[in-house]
N, C-alpha and C positions, 0 to 999 in steps of 0.2 A: 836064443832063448825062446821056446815054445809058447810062454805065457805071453809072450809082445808078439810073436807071429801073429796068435789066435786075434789076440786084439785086431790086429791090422787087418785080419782076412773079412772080419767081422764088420768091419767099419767102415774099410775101403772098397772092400769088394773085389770082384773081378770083373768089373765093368768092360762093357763091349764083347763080353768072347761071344761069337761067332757058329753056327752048326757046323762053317769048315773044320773048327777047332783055332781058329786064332783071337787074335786079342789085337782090338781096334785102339783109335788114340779117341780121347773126346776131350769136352772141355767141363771143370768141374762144375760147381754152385757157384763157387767164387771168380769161375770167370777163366782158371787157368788148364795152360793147356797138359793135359793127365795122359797115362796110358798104364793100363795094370789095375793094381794093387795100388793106385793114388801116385806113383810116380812120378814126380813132372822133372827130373833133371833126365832126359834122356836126348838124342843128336836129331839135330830139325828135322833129319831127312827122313828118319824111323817114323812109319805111321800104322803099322803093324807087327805083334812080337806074338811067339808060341807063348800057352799058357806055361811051358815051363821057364822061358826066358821072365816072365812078367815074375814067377814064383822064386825065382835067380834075385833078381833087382830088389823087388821084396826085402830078402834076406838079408842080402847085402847093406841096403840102403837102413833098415830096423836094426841092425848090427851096428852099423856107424852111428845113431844115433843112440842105441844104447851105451857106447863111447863116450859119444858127446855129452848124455846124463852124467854120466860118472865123471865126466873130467871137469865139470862146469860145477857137479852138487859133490863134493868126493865124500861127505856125509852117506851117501845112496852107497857108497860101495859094501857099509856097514849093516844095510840094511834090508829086506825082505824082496824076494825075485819078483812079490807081488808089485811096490812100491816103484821098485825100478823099470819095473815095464810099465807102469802109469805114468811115470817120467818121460821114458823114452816114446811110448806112442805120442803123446803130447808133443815132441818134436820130432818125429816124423811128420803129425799131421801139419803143425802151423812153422817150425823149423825153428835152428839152435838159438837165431837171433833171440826172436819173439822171446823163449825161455832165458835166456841169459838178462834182458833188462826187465824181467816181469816181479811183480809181488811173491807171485808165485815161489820163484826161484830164493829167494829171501827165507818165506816161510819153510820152504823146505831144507834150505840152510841152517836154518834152526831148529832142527827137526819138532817144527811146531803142525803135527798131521792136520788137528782139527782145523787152523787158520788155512795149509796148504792145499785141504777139499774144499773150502769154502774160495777160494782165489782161481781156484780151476774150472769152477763152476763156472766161474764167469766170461769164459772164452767161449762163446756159442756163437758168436758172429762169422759170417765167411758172406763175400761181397754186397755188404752193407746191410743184410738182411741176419735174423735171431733165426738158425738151420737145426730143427725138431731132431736132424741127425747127429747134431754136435751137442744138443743139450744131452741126447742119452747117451754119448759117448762119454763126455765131461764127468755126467752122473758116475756110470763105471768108473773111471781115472778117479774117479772122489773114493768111490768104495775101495777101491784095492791101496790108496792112499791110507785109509782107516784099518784097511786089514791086517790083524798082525799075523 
């Protein structure tokens, strides 16, 4: 789904690529260790990936978690590519856990949007600190929440 790529590219970035043309590991805001497109499940030993591999995992990983939207809200399957990739970028970025025991997840169970942008908002935290990058990500995840 191009609408949750764009998010992620937007959001996460391509952090660390290189003028070789590769794509370094670092570690996020939050402390964890990332490589890509915000990636952090990949093998200890990997500490460098081509930008196409990072744009690979991406895919893959924003796929699986557009998945795990629909299988956790099955309400979203009913509903707008905008919503559901608001959905899904939200666990790509903090993961299915977080979204499965959240407010969040409730509101949007009930397809209650205005409640479900105002519960979204409030996840701007990443390693103990309010991240100016997650408040305008959130923001977006709230609009396309409202978007019909």
């Amino acid at each position: 789904m191009e609408e949750l790529y764009k998010l992620i590219r937007q959001f996460e970035g391509l952090h660390k690529l290189k003028n070789d043309g590769l794509v370094y590991e670092y570690v996020c805001p939050a402390g964890v260790r990332t490589i890509g497109y915000g990636t952090t499940r990949f093998p200890k030993d990997v500490h460098v990936i081509t930008k196409d591999q990072a744009e690979l995992w991406m895919q893959e990983e924003a796929d699986q978690c557009l998945r795990s939207a629909l299988k956790l809200s099955p309400c979203l399957n009913k509903e707008s590519n905008k919503k559901q990739a608001a959905i899904a970028d939200f666990i790509y970025n903090l993961g299915s856990g977080a979204y499965k025991s959240s407010t969040l997840k409730k509101k949007v169970d009930a397809c209650d949007w205005e409640a479900a942008a105002y519960q979204i908002r409030k996840w701007v935290w990443g390693g103990g600190k309010k991240l100016p990058g997650l408040i305008i990500r959130r923001e977006l995840e709230a609009q396309l929440l409202l978007d019909d």
